[in-house]
C-alpha positions in Angstrom: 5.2 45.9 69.4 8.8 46.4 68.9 8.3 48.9 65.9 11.0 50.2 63.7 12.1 53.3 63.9 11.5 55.6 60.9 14.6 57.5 59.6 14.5 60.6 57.8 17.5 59.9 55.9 19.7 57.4 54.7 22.3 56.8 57.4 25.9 56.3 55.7 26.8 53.6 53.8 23.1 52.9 53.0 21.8 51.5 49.6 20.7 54.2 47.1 18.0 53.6 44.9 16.6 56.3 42.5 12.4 54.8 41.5 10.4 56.5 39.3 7.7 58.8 40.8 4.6 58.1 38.9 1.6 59.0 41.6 1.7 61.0 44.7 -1.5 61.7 46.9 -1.5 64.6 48.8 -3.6 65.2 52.3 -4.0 69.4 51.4 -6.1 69.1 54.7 -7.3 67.1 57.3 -10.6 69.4 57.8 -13.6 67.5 56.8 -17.4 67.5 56.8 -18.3 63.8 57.2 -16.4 61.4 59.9 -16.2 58.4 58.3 -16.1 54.9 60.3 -12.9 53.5 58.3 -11.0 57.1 57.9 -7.4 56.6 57.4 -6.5 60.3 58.6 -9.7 60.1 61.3 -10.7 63.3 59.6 -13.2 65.5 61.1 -14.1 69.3 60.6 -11.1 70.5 62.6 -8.8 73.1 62.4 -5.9 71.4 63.0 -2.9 73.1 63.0 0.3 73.3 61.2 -1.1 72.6 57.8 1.1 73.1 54.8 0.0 77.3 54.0 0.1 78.4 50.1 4.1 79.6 49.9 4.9 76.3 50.8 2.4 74.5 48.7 3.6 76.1 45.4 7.4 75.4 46.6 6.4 71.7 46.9 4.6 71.6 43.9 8.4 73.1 42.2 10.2 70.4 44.0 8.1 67.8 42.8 8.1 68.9 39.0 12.0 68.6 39.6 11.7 64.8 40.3 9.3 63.9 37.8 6.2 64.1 36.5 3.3 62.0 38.6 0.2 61.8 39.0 -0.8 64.3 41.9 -4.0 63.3 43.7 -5.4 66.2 46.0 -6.9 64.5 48.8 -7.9 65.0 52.5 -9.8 65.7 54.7 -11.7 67.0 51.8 -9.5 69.1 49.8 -12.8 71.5 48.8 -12.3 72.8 52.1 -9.3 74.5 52.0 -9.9 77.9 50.3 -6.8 78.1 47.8 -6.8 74.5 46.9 -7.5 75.7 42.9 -4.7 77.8 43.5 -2.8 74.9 43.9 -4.3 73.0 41.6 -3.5 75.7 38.5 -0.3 75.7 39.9 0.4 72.2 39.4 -1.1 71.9 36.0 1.3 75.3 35.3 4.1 72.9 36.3 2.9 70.1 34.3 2.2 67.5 36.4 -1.2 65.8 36.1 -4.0 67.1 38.7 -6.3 65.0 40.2 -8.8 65.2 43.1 -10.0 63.1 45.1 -13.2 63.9 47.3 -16.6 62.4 49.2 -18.6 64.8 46.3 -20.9 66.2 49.2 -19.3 70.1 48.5 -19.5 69.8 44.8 -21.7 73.0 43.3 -22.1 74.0 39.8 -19.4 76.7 40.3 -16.3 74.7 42.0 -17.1 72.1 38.9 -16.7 74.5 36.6 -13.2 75.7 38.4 -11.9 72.3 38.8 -12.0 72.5 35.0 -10.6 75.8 34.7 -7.8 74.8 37.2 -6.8 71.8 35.0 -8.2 69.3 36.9 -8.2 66.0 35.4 -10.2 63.7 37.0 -11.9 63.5 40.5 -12.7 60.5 42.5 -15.7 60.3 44.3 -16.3 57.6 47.0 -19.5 55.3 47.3 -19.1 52.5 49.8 -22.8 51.5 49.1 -25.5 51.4 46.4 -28.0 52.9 48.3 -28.5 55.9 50.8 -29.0 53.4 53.7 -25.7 51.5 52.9 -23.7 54.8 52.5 -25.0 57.1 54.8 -24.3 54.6 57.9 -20.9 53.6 56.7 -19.9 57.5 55.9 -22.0 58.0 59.3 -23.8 61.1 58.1 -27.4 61.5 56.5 -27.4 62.8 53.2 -24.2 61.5 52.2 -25.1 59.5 49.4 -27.6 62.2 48.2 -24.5 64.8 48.1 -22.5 62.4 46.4 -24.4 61.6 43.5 -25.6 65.5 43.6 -21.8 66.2 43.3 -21.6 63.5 40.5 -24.4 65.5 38.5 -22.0 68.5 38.9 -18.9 67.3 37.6 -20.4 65.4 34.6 -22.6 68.8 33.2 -18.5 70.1 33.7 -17.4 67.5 31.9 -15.2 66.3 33.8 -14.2 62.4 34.1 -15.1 61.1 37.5 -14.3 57.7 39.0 -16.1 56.0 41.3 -13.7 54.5 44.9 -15.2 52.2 47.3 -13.8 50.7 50.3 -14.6 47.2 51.0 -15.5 45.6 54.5 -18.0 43.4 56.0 -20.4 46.4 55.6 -20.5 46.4 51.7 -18.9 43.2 50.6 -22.4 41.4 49.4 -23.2 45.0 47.9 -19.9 45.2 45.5 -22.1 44.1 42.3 -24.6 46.6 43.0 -22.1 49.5 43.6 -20.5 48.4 40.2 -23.7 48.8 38.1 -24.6 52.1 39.9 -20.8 53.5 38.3 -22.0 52.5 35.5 -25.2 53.5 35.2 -23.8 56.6 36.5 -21.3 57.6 33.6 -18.1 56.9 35.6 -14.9 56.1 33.8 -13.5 54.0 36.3 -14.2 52.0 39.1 -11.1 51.9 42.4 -11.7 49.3 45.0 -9.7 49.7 48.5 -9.6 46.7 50.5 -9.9 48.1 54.5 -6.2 48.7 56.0 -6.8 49.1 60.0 -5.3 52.5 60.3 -6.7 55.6 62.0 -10.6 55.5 62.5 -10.1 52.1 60.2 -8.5 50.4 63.3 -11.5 50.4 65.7 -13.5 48.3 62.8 -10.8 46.1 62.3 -13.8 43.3 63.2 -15.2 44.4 60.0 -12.6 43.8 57.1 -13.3 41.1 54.8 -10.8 37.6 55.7 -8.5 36.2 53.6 -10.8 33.8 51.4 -13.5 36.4 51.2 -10.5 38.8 49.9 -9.5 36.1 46.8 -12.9 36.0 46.1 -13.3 39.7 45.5 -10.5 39.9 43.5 -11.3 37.0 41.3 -15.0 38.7 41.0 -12.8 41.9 40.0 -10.5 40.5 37.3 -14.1 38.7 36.0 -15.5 41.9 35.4 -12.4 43.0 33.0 -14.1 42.4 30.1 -18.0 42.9 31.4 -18.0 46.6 31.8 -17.3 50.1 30.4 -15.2 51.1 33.2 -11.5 51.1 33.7 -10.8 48.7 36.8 -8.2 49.5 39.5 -7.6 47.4 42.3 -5.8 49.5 45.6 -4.5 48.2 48.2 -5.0 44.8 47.1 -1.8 43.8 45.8 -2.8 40.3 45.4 -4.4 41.3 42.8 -1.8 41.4 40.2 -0.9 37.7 41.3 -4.5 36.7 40.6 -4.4 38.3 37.2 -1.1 36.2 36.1 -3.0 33.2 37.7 -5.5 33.9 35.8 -4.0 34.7 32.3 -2.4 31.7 32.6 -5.2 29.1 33.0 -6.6 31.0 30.3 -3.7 31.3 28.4 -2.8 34.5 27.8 0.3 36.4 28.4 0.2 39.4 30.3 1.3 42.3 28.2 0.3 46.2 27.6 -1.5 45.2 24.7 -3.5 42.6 26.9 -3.8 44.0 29.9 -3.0 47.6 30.0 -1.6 49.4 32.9 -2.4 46.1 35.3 0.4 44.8 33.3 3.2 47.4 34.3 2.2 48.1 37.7 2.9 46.6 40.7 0.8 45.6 43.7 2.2 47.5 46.6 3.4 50.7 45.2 4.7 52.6 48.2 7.8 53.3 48.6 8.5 52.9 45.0 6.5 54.6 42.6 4.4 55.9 44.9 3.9 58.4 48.4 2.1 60.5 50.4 3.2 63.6 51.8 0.3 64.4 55.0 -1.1 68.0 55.6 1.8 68.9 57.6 4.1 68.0 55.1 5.4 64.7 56.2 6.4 62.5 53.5 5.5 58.5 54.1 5.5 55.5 51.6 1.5 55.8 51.5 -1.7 57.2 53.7 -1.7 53.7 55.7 1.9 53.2 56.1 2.8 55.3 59.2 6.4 55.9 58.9 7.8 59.2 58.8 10.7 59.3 55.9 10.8 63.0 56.0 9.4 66.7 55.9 9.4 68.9 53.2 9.2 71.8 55.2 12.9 70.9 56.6 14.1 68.6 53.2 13.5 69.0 49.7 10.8 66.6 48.3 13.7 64.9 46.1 16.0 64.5 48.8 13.4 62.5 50.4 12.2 60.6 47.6 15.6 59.5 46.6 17.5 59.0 50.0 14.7 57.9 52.5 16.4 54.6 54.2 12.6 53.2 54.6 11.8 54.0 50.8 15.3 52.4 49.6 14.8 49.1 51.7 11.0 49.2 50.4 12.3 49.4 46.8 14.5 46.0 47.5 11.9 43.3 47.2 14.5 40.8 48.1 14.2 42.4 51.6 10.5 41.5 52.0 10.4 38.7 55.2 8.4 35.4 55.4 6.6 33.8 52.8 6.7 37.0 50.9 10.5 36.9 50.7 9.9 33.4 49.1 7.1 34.5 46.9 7.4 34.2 42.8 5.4 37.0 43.1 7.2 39.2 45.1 7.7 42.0 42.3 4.3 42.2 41.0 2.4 42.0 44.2 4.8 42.2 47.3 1.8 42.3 49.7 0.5 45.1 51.5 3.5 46.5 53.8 0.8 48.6 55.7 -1.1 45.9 57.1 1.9 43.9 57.8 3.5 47.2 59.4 -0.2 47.3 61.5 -0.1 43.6 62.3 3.5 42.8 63.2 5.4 46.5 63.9 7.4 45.1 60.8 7.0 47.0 57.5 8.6 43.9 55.7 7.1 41.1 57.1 4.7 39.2 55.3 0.9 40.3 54.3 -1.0 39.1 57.0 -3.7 38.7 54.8 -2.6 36.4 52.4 -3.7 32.4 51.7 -1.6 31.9 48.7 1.7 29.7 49.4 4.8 30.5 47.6 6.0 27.5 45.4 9.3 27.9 46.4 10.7 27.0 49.7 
């Protein structure tokens, strides 16, 4: 594939465009204790070298609080393995931005609950890709894996702390969504995050395994159904479809899509990488998200905001008019804007059109 070439910087004469930072996940490590099949970073227990150390964490953190005030997820690996990671995460909350973890729940304790609370830890994802310890355990490929996880769970809610529930959807689990949605609730989680498989790092050698294009509209109609069926605050990732759906939707049914209607769904976009949204990798290596391999940057040679504001790939993703194929035709183009990972994975073109997408634009 003839791939573009990432680009640190804007070269001259470039197009400059300042977004609002509103969420920023963070891989503090790539050591972790599971080796899961569809593993973005194709984590395993490590070491691997060159990781960010603590200096340099807290320096970020400062940059970061310069730009803005996002969301900061702490995710790996599995963050609970680096040593200072409630260091950092104090840190942040010092700087006020707002803390968040994300982890697989196996190394939660009583004690590290209670000092994700003390750190200022607001929330902390915890993954379940199957209602039962048969469907987990063989797609997290470790046994005791969904026993951990819900142990983990037990932890953080005698902490009170909020916890969501993530899942990742493939063949494996597809049938199994309902099922994994009534265990969150039953559960006490506040939210329920559904990640439709990119083919990226461990993901790509089950690439036979994500769901196709009609079974992917029918998930997402099955999500936006749910809206009004649960107690949980629903968040669809990596699906950017999904916004298009919900204005389909809303429409048949006449509504209008506002704040007041639809909450944050309303003010967010589909894709948000690039734009509102990035991740910056162990080693420091800022990109427009996890799946997106495109190196805009380091942090150990550029400040953060230097980066977020000047990076020629983030710039061209923040022009939606630049988005190829049907997608540059799409009325839907700045609500949804398709995945630019897969298309990146599938054509060597961040801007070409979602490979997984039926819908036809009704322009020409």
């Amino acid at each position: 594939m003839n791939k573009h070439p990432p680009s640190e910087m804007t070269q001259k004469g470039a197009t400059h465009r300042e977004s609002s930072l509103r969420l920023i996940a963070w891989e503090v490590t790539r050591n972790c204790n599971l080796s899961c099949i569809h593993c973005r970073a194709a984590a395993t227990k490590g070491p691997y070298p060159n990781e960010l150390d603590t200096d340099v964490c807290l320096k970020l953190l400062d940059q970061i609080s310069e730009v803005g005030q996002p969301v900061v997820i702490l995710t790996g690996g599995e963050p609970l393995l680096r040593p200072d990671i409630f260091e950092i995460a104090r840190y942040g909350t010092k700087k006020n931005l707002r803390i968040v973890m994300g982890s697989n729940g196996t190394l939660i304790t009583e004690a590290n609950a209670k000092e994700m609370v003390s750190a200022g830890i607001q929330r902390i994802s915890i993954s379940l890709d199957g209602p039962t310890k048969e469907s987990h355990d063989g797609f997290r490929q470790m046994e005791g894996a969904f026993e951990g996880a819900l142990r983990g769970i037990h932890w953080v809610k005698e902490a009170c702390l909020d916890f969501q529930i993530n899942t990742t959807i493939t063949q494996h689990n597809f049938e199994e969504l309902p099922k994994i949605q009534e265990l969150a609730v039953k559960l006490g989680a506040v939210a329920h995050h559904i990640f439709l498989l990119v083919p990226t790092g461990r993901g790509k050698y089950i690439v036979d395994q994500g769901i196709t294009a009609q079974q992917y509209e029918e998930t997402l109609n099955w999500f936006y159904d749910q809206r009004d069926k649960v107690p949980l605050q629903l968040k669809a990732t990596c699906a950017p479809h999904y916004y298009r759906i919900l204005r389909e939707r809303a429409r048949e049914e006449g509504k209008t899509v506002t704040f007041k209607t639809y909450g944050l769904d309303a003010v967010t976009r589909g894709c948000l990488g690039g734009t509102s949204f990035c991740f910056i990798s162990n080693t420091g290596v800022v990109q427009p998200c996890g799946f997106l391999d495109l190196n805009c940057g380091s942090v150990k040679e550029t400040p953060f905001g230097v980066i977020w504001n000047e990076s020629e790939v983030f710039n061209r993703l923040r022009d939606y008019n630049g988005l190829k194929g049907k997608c540059g035709r799409c009325e839907y183009r700045k609500v949804c804007g398709g995945c630019r990972a897969r298309a990146y994975e599938a054509t060597g073109d961040y801007l070409a059109e979602e490979p997984l997408c039926l819908y036809q634009p009704r322009v020409s």
